[in-house]
C-alpha positions in Angstrom: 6.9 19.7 -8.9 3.4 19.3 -10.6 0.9 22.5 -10.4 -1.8 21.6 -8.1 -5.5 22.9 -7.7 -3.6 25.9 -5.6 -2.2 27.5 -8.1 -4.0 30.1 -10.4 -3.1 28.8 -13.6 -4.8 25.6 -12.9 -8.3 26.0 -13.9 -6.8 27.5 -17.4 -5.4 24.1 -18.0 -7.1 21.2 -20.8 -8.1 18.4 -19.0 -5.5 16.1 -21.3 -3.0 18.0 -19.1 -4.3 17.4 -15.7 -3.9 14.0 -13.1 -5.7 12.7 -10.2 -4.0 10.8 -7.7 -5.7 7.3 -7.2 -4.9 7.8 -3.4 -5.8 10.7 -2.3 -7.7 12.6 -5.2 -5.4 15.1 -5.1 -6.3 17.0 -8.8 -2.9 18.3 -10.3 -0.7 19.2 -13.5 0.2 15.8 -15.6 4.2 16.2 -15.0 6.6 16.1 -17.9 8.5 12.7 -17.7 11.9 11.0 -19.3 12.6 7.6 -19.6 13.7 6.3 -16.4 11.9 9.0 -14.2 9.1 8.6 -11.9 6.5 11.0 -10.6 4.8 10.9 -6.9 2.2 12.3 -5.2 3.3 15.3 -3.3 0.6 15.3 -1.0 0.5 11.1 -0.4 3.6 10.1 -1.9 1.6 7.3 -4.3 3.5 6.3 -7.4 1.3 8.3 -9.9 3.0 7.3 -13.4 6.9 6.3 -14.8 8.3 5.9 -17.8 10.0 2.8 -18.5 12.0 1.7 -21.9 10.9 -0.6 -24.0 7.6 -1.0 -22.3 5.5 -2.5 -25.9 8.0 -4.8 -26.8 8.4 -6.5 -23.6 5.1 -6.3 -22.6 4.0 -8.0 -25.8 7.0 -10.6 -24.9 4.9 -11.3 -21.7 1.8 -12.0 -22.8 3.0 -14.6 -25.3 4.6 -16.5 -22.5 1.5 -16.2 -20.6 -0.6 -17.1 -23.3 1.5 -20.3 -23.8 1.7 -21.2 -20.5 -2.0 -20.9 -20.2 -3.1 -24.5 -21.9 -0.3 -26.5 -20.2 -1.5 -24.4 -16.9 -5.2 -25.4 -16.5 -4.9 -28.9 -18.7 -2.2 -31.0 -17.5 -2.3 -32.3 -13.8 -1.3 -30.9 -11.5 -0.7 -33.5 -8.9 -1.1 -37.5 -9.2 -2.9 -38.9 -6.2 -2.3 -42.3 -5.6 -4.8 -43.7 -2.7 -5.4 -47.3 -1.9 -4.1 -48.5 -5.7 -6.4 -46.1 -7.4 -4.4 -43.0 -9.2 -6.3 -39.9 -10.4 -4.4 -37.1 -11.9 -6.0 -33.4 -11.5 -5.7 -30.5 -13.5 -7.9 -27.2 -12.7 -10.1 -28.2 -15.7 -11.1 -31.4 -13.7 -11.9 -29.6 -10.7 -13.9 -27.9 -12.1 -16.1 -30.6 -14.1 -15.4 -32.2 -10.2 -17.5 -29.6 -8.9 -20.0 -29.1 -11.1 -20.9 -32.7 -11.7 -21.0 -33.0 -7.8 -23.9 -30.7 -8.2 -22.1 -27.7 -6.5 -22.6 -25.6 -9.9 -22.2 -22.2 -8.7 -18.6 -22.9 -7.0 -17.8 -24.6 -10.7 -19.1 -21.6 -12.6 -17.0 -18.7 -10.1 -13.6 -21.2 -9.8 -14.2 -21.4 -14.0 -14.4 -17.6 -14.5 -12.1 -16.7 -11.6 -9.3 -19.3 -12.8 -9.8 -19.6 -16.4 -11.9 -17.8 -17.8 -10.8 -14.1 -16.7 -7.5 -14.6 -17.1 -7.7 -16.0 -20.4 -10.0 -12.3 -21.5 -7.7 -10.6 -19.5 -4.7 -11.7 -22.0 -6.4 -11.3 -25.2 -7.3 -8.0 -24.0 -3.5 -7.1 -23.4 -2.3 -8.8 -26.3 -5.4 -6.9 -28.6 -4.0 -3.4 -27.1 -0.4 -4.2 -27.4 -0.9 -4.8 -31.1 -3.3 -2.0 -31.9 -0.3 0.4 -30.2 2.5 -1.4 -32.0 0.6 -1.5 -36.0 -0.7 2.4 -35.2 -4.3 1.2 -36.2 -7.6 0.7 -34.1 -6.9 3.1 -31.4 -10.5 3.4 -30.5 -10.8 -0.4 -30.3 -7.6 -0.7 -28.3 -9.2 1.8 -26.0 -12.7 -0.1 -25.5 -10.4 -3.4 -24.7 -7.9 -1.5 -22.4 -11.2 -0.1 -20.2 -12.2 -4.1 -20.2 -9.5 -5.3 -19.0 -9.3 -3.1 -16.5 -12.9 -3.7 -15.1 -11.7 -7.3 -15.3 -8.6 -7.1 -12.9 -10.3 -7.6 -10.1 -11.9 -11.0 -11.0 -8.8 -13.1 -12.3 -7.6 -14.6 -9.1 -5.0 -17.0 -10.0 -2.8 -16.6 -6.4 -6.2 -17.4 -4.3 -6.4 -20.9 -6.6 -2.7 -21.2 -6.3 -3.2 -21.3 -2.6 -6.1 -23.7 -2.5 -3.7 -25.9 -4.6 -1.0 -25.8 -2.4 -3.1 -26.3 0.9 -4.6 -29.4 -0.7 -1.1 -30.8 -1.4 0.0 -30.3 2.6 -3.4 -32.0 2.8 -3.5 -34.6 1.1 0.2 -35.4 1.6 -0.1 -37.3 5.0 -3.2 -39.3 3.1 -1.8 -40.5 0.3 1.1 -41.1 -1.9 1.3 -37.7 -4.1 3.8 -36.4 -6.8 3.4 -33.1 -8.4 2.7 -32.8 -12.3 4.0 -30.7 -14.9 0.7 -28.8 -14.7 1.4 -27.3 -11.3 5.0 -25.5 -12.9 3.3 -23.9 -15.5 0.8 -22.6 -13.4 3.1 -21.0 -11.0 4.9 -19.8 -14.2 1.8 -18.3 -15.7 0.8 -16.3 -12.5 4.5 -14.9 -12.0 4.7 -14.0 -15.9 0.9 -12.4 -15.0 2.4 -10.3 -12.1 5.5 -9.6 -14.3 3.6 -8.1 -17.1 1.4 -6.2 -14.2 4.9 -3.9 -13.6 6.1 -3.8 -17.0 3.5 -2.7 -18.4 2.7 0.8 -17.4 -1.1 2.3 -17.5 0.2 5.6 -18.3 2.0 4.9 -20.9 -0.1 2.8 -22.4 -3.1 5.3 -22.3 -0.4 8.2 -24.0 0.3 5.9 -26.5 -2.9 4.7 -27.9 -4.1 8.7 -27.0 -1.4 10.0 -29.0 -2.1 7.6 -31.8 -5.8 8.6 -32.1 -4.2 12.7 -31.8 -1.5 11.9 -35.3 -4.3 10.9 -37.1 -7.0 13.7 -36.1 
């Protein structure tokens, strides 16, 4: 078990060594891990930090297949509409140029950043901190981008548009003839790989690696 703030060695220890629970707050002793183990809170139970194999390899595995599903995902329709003869296919790219040339410009600009844009940073960001860890250079850069990306978490919201998208095909489905593109696949593909690489790839052992990196070398 993990020292707490109870015991009297505690206040002797570097911070490097200590760990607050993102629960509870609960301030304790960073707990010596192997590959395959898990820590929890003792006073919440919370999940505080595992160590899983592999973690840089398959992460960066991850983000390539997001990154390539990422074009096909926002640029090839999604759905073809046919209504009265006239056949428009939609792709997220269109809906947004829909609602910004329909003069609703603020919904345009948050669907782009939310849906596109984000995302896209989000994956760069990963892919820019995956590489610094693996090539053992630009710690202090990975560490800037890794801070980014997690102040940016909170903005990509692929599963909100992925529900719009399906609510407007139950929608439209009594309305008009509909088929569903290629578009729509690789957009359900790109947000599972997203939450995929959310498990794999483990915050803690991310920040010891690019820590211990920038430790080597001082």
């Amino acid at each position: 078990m993990s020292e707490t703030a109870d015991s009297p060695e505690f206040s002797e220890l570097p911070i490097e060594q200590l760990l607050a629970c993102p629960e509870c707050d609960l301030l304790m002793q960073k707990p010596a891990l192997r590959i395959g183990e898990a820590a929890d809170c003792p006073r919440c139970g919370f999940e505080l930090c595992s160590l899983h194999h592999g973690v840089i390899g398959r992460s960066l595995a991850l983000v390539t297949a997001a990154l390539l599903f990422y074009i096909p995902a926002n640029f090839l329709p999604i759905m073809h509409l046919n209504l009265l003869g006239r056949t428009t296919q939609d792709t997220v790219w269109s809906g947004v140029l829909g609602l910004y040339e329909s003069g609703m410009r603020g919904v345009a600009i948050v669907v782009f950043l939310c849906s596109m844009a984000v995302p896209l940073v989000k994956l760069l960001c990963q892919l820019a901190v995956l590489s610094c860890i693996s090539l053992g250079r630009w710690q202090q850069i990975g560490i800037a981008l890794y801070r980014t990306y997690h102040h940016l978490r909170e903005w990509g919201m692929l599963e909100v548009y992925l529900l719009g998208i399906l609510v407007s095909i139950i929608k439209l489905n009594d309305m008009a003839e509909l088929s569903l593109g290629v578009g729509l696949a690789c957009f359900i593909g790109l947000l599972l790989v997203q939450v995929w690489l959310e498990v794999v790839m483990s915050p803690h052992q991310v920040w010891d690696a690019l820590s211990e990196r920038i430790d080597a070398r001082g």
